[in-house]
KEFIMI-563309 format. One record per residue: residue number from 1; residue in one letter; x, z, y of N, C-alpha, C in turn. Coordinates in steps of 0.1 Angstrom, whole numbers. Layout:
BEGIN
<NUM a <X Z Y> <X Z Y> <X Z Y>>,
...
END
This chain:
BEGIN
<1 x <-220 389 -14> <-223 376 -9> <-213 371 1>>,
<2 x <-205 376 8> <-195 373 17> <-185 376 9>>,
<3 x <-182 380 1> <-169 381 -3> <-168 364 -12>>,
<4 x <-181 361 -17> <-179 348 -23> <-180 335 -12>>,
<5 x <-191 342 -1> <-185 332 12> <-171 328 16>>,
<6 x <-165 337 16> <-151 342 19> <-139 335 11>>,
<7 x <-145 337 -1> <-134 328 -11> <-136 317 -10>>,
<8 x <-153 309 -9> <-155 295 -5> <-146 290 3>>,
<9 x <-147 298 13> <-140 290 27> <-123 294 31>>,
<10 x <-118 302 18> <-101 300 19> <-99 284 9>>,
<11 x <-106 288 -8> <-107 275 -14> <-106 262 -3>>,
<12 x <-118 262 7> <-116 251 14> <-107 248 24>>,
<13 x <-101 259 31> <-89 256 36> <-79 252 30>>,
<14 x <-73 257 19> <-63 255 12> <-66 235 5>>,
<15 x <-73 232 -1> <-80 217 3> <-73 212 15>>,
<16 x <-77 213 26> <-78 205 41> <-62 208 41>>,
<17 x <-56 222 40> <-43 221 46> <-32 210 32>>,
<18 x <-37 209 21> <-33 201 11> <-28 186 20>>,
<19 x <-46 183 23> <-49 166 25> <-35 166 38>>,
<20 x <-38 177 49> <-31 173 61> <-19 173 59>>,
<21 x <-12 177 48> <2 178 48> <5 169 41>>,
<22 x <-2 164 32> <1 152 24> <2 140 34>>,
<23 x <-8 138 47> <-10 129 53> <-2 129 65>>,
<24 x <8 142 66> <19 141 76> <35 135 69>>,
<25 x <30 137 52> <42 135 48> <43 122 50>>,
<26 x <31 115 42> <32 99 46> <35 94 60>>,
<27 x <28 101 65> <26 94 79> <46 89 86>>,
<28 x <50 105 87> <63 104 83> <74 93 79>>,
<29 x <65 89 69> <74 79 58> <70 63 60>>,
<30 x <60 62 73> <57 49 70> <65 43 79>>,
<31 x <65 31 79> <77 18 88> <63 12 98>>,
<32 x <61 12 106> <46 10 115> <50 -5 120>>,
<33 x <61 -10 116> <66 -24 119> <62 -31 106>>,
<34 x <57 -28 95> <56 -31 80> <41 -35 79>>,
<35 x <35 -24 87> <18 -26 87> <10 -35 89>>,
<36 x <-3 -35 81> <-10 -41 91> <-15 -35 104>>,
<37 x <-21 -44 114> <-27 -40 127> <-35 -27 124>>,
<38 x <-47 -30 111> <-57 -17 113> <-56 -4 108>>,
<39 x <-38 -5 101> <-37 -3 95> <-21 11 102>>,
<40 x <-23 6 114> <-11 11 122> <-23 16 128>>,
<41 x <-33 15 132> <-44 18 143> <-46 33 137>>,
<42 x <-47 33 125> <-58 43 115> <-44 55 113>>,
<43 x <-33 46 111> <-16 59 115> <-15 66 124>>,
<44 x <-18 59 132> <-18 63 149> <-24 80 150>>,
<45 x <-42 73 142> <-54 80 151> <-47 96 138>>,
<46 x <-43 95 129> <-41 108 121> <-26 111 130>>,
<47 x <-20 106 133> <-7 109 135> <-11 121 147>>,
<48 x <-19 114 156> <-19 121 173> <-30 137 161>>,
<49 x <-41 132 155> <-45 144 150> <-40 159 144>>,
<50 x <-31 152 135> <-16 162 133> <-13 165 144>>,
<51 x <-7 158 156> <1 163 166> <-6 175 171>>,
<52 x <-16 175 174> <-26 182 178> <-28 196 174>>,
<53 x <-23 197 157> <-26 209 152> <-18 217 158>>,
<54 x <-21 231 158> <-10 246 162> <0 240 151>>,
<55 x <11 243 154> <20 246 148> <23 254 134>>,
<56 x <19 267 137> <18 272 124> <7 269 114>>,
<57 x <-6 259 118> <-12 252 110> <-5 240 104>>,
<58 x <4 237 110> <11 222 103> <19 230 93>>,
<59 x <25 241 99> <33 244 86> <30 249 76>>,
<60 x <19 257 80> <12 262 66> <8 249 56>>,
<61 x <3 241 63> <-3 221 57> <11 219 48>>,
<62 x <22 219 57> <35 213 54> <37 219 34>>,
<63 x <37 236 37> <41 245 29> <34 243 15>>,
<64 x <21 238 17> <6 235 10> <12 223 -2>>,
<65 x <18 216 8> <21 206 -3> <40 202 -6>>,
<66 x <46 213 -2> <61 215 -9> <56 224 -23>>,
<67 x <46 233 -19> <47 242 -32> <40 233 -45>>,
<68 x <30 218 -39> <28 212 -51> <32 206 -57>>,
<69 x <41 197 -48> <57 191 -52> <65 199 -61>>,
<70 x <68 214 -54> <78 217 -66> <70 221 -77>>,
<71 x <61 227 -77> <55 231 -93> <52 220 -102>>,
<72 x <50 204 -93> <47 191 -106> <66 189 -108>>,
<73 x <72 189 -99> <90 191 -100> <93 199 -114>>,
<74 x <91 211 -113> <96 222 -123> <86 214 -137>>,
<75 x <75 207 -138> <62 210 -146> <73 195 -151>>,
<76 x <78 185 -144> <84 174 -152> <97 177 -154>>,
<77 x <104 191 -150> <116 190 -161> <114 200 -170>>,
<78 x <102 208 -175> <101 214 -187> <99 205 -197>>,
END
């Protein structure tokens, strides 16, 4: 029973560190002069939340979604 608790709750990390890296990449990429108001508000409030994480949580986030990138990468030039 904990060993399937266990796998639940890496499954769901691996999830969360997906979303956050996805949402650092954008965040990253956006022009905050381009937005709208609630729209720079709601950048903001993720941006400072990222900022926030340890470090080696962002990267591991970061890492989460280069490896998804390259495997749809590799998956569109077969």
């Amino acid at each position: 029973m904990l060993r399937r608790e266990l796998e639940i709750f890496m499954g769901e990390r691996q999830s969360l560190l997906r979303v956050v890296g996805a949402s650092a990449a954008l965040i990253a990429c956006l022009d905050s002069n381009r937005l709208p108001v609630g729209a720079v508000e709601s950048a903001d409030q993720v941006a400072t939340l990222i900022n926030m994480l340890p470090e080696e949580t962002l990267q591991d986030a970061l890492g989460a979604i280069n490896a998804e990138i390259e495997e749809e990468d590799a998956a569109k030039g077969s």
